[in-house]
OpenMM code with the backbone's topology and positions (N, CA, C; nanometers):
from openmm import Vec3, app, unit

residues = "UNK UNK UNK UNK UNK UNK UNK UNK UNK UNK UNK UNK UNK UNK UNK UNK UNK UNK UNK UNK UNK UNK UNK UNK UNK UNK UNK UNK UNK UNK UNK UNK UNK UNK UNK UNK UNK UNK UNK UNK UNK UNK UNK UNK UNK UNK UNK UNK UNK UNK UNK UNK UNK UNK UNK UNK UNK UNK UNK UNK UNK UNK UNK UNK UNK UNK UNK UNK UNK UNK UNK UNK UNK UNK UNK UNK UNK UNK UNK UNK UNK UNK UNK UNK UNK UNK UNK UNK UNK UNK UNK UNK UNK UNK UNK UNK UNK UNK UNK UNK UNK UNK UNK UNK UNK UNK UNK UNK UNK UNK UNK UNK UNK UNK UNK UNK UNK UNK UNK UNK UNK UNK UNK UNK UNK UNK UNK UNK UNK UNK UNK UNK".split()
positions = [
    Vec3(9.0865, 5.5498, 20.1059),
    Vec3(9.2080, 5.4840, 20.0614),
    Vec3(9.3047, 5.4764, 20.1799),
    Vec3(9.3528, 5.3784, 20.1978),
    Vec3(9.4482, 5.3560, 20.2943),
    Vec3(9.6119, 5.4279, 20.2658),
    Vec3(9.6683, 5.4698, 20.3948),
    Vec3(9.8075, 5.5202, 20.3992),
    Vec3(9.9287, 5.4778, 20.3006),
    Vec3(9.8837, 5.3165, 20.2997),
    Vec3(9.9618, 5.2325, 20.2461),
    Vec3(9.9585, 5.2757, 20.0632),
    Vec3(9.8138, 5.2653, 19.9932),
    Vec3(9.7788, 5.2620, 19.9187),
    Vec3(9.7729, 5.4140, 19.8573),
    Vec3(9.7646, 5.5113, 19.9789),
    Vec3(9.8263, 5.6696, 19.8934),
    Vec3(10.0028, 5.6716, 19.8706),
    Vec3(10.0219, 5.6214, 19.9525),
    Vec3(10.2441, 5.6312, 19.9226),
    Vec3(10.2185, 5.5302, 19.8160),
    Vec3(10.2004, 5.4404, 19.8054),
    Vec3(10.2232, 5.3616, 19.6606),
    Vec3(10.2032, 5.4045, 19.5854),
    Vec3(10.0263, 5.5495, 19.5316),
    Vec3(10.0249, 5.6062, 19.4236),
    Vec3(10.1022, 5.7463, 19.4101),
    Vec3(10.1420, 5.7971, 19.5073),
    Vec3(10.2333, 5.8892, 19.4846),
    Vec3(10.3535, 5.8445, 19.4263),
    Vec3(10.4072, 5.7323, 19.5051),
    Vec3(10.5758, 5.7069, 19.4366),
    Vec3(10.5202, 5.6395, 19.2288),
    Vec3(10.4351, 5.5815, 19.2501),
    Vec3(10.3934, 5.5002, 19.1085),
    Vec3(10.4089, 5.6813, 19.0052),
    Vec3(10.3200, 5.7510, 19.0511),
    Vec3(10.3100, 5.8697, 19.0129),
    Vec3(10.4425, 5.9639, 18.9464),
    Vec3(10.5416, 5.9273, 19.0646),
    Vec3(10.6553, 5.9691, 19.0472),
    Vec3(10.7452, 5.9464, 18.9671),
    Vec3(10.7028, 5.7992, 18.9537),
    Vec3(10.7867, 5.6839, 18.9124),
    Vec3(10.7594, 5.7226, 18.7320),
    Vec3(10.6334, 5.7409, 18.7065),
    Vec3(10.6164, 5.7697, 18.6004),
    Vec3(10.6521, 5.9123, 18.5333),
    Vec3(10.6148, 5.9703, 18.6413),
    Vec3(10.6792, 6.1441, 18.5496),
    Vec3(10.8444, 6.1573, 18.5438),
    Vec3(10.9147, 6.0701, 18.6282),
    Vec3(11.0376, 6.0194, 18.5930),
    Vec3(11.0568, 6.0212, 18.5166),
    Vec3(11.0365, 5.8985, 18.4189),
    Vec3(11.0471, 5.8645, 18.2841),
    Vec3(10.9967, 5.9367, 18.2309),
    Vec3(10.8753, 5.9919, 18.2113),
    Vec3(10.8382, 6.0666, 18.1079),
    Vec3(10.9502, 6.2176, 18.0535),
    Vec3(11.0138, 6.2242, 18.2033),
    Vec3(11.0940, 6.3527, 18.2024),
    Vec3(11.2100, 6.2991, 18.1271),
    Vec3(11.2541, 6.1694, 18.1077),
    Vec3(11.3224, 6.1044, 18.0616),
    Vec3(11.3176, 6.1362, 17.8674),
    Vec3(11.1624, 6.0791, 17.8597),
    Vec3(11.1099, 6.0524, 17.7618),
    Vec3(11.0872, 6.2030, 17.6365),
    Vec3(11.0495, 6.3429, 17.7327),
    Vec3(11.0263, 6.4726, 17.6804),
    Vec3(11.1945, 6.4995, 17.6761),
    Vec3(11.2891, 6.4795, 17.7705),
    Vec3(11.3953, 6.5135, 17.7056),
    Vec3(11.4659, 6.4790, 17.5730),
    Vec3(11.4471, 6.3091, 17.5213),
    Vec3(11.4729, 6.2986, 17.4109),
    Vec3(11.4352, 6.3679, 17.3129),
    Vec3(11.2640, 6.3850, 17.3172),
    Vec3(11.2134, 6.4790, 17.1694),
    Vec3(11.2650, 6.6051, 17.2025),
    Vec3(11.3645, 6.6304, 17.3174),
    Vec3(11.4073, 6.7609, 17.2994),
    Vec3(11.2854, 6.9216, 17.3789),
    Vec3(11.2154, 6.8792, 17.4121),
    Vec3(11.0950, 6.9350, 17.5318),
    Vec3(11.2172, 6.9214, 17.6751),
    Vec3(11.2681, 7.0389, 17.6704),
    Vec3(11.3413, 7.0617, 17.7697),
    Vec3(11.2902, 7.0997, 17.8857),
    Vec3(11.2096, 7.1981, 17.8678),
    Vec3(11.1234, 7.2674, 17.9621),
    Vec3(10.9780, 7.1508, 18.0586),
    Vec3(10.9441, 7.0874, 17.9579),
    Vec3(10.8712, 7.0023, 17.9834),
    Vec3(10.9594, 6.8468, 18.0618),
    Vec3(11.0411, 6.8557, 18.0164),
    Vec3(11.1847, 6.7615, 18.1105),
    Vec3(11.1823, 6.7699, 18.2352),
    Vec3(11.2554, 6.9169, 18.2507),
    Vec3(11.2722, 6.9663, 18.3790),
    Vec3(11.1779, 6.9833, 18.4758),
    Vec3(11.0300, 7.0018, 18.4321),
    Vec3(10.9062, 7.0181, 18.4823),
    Vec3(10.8867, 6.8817, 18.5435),
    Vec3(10.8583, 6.8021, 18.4866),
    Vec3(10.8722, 6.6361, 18.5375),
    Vec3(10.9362, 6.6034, 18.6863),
    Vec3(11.0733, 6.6265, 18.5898),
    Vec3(11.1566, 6.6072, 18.6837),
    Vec3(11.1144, 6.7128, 18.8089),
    Vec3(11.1004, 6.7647, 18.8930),
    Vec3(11.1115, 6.8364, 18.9428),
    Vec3(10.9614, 6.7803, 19.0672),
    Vec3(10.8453, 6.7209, 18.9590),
    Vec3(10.7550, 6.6878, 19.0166),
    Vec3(10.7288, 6.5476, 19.0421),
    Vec3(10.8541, 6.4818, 18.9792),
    Vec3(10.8928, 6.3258, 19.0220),
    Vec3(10.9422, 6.3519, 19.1759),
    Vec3(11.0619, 6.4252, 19.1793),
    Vec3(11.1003, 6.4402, 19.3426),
    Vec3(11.0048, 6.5274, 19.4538),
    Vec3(10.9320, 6.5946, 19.4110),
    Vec3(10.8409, 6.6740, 19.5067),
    Vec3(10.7398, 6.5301, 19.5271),
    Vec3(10.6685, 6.4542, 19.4136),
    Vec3(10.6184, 6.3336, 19.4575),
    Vec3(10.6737, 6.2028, 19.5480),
    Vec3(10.7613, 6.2343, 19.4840),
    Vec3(10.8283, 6.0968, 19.6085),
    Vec3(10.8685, 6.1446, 19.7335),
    Vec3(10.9406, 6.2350, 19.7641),
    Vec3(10.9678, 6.3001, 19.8804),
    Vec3(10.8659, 6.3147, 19.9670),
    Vec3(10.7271, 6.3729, 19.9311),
    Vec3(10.5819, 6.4066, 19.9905),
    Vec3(10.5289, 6.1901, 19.9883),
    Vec3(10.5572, 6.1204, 19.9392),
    Vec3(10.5271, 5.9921, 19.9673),
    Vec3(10.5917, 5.9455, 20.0570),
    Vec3(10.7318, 5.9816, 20.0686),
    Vec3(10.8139, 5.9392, 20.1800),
    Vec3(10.7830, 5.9779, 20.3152),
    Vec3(10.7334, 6.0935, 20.3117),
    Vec3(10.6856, 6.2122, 20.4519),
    Vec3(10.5614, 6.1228, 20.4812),
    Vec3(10.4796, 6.0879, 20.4092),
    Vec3(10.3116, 6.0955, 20.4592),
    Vec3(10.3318, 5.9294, 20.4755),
    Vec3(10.4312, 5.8176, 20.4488),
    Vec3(10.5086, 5.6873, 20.4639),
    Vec3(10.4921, 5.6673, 20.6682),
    Vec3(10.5487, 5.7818, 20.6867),
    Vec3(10.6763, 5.8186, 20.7542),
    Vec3(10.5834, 5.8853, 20.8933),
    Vec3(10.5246, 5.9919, 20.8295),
    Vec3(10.4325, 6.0525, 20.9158),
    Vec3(10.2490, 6.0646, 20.9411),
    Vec3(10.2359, 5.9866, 20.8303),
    Vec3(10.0636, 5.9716, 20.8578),
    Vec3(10.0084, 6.0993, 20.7590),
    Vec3(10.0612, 6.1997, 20.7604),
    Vec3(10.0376, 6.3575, 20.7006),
    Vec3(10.1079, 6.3518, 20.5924),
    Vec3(10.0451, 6.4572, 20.4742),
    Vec3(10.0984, 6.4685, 20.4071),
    Vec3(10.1236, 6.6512, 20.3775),
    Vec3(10.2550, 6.6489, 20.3565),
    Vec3(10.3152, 6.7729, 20.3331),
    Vec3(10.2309, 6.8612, 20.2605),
    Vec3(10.2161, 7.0370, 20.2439),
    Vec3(10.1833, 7.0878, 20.1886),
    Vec3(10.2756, 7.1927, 20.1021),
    Vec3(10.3809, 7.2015, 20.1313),
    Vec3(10.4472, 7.3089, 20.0695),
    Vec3(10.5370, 7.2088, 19.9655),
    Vec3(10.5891, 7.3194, 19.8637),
    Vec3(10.6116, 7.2660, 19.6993),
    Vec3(10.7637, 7.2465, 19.7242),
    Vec3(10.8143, 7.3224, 19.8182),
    Vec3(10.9563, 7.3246, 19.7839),
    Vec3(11.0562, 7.2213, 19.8516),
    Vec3(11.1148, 7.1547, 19.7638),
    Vec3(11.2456, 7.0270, 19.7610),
    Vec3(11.3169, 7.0322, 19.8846),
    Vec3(11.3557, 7.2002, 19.9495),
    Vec3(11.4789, 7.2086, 20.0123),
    Vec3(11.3869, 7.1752, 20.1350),
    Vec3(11.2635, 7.2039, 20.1440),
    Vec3(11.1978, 7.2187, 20.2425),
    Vec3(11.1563, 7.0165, 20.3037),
    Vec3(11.1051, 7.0140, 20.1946),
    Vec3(11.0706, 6.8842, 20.2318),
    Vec3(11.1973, 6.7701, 20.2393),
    Vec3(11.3129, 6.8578, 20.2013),
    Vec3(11.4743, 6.7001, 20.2136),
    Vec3(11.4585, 6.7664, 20.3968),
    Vec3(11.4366, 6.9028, 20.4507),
    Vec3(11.4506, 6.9331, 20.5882),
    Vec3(11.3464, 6.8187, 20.7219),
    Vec3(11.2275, 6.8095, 20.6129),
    Vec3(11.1233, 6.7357, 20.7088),
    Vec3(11.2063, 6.5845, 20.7125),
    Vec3(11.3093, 6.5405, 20.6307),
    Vec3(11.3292, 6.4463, 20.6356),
    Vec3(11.4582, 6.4377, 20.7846),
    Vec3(11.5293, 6.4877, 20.8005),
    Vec3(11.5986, 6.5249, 20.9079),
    Vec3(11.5278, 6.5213, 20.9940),
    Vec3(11.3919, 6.5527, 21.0216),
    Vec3(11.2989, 6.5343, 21.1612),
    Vec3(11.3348, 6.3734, 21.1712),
    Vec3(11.2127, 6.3502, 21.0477),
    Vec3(11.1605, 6.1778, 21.0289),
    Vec3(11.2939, 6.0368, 21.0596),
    Vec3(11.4367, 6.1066, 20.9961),
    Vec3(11.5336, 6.0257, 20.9828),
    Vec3(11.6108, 6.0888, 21.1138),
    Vec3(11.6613, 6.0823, 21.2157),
    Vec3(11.7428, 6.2042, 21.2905),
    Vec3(11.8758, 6.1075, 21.2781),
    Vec3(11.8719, 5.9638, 21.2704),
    Vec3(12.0135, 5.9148, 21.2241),
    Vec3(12.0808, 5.9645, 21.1310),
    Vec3(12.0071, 5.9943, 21.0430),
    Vec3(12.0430, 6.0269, 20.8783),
    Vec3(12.0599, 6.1325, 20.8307),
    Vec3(12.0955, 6.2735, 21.0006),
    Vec3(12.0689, 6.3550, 20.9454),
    Vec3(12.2225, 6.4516, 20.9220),
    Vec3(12.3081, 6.3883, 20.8814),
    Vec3(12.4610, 6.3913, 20.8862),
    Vec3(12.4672, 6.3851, 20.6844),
    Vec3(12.3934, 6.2388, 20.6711),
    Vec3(12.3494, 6.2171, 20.4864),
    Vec3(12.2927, 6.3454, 20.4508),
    Vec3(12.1943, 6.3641, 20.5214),
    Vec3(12.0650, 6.4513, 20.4887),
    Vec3(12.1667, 6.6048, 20.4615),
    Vec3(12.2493, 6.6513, 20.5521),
    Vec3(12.2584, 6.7693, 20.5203),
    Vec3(12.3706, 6.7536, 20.4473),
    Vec3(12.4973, 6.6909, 20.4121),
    Vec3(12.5574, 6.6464, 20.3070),
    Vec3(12.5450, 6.6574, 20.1836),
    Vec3(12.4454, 6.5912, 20.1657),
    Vec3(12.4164, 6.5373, 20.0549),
    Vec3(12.3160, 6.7088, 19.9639),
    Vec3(12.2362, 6.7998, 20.0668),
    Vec3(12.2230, 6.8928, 20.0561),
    Vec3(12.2647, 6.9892, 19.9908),
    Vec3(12.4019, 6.9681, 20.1058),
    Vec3(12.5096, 7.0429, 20.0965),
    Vec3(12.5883, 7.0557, 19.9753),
    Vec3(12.6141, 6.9525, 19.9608),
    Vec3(12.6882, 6.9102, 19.8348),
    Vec3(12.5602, 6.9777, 19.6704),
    Vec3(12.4244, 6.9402, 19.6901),
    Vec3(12.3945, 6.9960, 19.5796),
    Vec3(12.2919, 7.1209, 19.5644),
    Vec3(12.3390, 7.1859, 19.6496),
    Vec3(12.2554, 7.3176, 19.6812),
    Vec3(12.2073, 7.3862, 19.5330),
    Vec3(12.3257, 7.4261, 19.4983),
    Vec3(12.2869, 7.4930, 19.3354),
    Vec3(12.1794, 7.3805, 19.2623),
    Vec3(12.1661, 7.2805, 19.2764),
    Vec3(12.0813, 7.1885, 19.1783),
    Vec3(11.9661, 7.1471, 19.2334),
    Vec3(11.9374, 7.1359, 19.3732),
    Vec3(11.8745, 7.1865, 19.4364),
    Vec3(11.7736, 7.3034, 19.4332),
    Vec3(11.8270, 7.4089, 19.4535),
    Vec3(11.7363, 7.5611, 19.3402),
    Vec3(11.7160, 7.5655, 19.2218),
    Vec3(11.7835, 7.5069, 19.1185),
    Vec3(11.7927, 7.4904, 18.9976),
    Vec3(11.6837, 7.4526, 18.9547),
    Vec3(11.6428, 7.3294, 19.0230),
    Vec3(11.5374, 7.2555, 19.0246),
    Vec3(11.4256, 7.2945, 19.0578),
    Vec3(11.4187, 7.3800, 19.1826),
    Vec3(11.2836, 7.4071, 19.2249),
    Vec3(11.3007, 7.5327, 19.1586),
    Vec3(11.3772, 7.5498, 19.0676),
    Vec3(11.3381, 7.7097, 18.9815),
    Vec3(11.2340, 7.6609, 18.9141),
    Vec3(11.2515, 7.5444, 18.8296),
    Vec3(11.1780, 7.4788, 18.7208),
    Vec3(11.0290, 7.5179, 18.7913),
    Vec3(10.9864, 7.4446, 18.8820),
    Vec3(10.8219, 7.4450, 18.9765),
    Vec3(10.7455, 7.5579, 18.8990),
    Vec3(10.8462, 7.6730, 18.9682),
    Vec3(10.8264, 7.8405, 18.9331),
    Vec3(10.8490, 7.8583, 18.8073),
    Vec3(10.9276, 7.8557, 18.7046),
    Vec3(10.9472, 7.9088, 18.6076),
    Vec3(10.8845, 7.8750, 18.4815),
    Vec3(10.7938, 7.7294, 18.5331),
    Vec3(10.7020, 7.6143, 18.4162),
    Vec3(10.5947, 7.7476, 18.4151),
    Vec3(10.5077, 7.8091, 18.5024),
    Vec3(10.4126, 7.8442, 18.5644),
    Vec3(10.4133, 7.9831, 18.5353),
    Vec3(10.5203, 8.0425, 18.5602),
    Vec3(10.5091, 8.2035, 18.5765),
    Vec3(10.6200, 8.2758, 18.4766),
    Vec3(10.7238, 8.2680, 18.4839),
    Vec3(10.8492, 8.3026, 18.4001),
    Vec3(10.8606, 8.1951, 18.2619),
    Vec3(10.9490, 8.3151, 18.2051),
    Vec3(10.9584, 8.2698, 18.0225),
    Vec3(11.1149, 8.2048, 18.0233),
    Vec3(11.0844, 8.1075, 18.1338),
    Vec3(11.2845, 8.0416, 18.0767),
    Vec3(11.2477, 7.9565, 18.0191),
    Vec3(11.3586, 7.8808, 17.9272),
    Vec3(11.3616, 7.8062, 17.8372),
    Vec3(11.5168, 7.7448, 17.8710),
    Vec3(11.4743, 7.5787, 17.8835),
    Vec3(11.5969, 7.5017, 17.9401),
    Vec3(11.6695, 7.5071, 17.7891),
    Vec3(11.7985, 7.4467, 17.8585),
    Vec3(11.9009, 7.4174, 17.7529),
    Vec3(11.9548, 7.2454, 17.7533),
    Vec3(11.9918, 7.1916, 17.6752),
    Vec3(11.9963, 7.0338, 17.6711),
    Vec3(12.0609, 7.0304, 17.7752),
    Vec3(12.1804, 7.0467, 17.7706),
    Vec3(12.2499, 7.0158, 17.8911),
    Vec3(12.1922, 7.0848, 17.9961),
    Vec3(12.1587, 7.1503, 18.0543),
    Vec3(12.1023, 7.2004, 18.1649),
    Vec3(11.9391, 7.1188, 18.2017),
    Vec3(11.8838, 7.0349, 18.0794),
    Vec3(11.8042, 6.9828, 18.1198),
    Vec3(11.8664, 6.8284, 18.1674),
    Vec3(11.9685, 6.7734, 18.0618),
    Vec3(11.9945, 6.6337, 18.0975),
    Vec3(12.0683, 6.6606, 18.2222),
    Vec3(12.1279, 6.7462, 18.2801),
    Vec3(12.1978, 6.7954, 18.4111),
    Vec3(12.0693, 6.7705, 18.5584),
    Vec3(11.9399, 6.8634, 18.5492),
    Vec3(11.8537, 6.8148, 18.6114),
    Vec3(11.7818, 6.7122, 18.6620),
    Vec3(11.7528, 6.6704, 18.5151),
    Vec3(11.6840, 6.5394, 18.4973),
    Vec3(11.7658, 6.3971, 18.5857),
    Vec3(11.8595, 6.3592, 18.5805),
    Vec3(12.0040, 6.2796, 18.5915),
    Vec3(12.0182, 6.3378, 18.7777),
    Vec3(11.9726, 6.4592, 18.7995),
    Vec3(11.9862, 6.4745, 18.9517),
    Vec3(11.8583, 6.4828, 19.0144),
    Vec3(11.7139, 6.4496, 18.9434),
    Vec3(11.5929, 6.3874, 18.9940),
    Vec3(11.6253, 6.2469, 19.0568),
    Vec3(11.6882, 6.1812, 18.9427),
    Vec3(11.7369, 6.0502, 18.9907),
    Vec3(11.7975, 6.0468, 19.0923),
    Vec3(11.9282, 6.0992, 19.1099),
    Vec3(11.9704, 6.0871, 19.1987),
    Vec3(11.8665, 6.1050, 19.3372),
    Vec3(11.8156, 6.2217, 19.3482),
    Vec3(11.7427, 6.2325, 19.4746),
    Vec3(11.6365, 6.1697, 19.5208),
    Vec3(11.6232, 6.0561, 19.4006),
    Vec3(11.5184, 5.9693, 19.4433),
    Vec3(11.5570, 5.8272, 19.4957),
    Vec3(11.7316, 5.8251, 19.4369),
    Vec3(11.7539, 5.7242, 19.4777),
    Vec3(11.7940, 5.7534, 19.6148),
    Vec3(11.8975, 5.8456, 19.6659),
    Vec3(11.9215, 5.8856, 19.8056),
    Vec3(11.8390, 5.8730, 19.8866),
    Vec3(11.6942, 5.9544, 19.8700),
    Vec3(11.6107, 5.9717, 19.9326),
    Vec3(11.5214, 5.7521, 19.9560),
    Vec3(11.4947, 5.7021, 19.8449),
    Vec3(11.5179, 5.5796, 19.8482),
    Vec3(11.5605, 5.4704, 19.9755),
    Vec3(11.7066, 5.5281, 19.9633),
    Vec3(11.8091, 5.4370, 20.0334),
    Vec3(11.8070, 5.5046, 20.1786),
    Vec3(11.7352, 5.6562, 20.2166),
    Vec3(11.7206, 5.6818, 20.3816),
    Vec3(11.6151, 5.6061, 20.3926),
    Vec3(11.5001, 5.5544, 20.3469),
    Vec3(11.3702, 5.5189, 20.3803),
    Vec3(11.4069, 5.3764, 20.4246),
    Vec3(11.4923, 5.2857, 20.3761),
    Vec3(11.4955, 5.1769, 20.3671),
    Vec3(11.5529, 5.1052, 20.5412),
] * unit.nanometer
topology = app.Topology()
chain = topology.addChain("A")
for resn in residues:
    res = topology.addResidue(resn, chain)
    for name in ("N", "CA", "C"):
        topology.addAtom(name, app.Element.getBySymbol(name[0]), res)
């Protein structure tokens, strides 16, 4: 499969557990929300990298892979830590979810899921608008 044709099924990939995270939050599957979400932006981010760099990332974590983007972008890297900056707590929040689907007994709360979910978006659109 070509470079071209793995970033297209990663972001498609993404694109879909998006919504679905969308979709489990309505029936109220909070946990299953946040899970989504969480693996919508680890997918697109790792599509953007392997876009960008030929390779594709191996490690799970968000904060890690918005850092590879500061290599890839070095104009952007003023947005990049900003924008970081600005959502650090949601940021961890998020990559708690990764960990906590898997190993720990948390259980989201509506708002704390529509809070997540709503900042997947966002980081897909940011992340989006550096690629462009």
């Amino acid at each position: 499969m070509s470079r071209f044709k793995e970033v297209e099924l990663l972001k498609k990939r993404s694109k879909i557990m998006l919504e679905d995270s969308k979709e489990e939050l309505s029936k109220g599957h909070y946990d299953l929300a946040v899970f989504l979400a969480e693996q919508a932006v680890q997918l697109y981010l790792k599509a953007v990298i392997l876009n960008a760099t030929g390779t594709m990332s191996r490690t799970h974590t968000i904060r890690d892979l918005m850092g590879a983007l500061r290599v890839i972008y070095p104009q952007k890297v003023d947005d990049i830590d900003s924008f970081v900056k600005q959502n650090r707590s949601l940021f961890i929040r998020l990559e708690d979810a990764y960990i906590s689907s898997r190993y720990l007994f948390k259980e989201y709360e509506k708002e704390e899921a529509e809070e997540l979910v709503t900042f997947a978006h966002k980081v897909i659109k940011f992340v989006g608008d550096i690629e462009i």
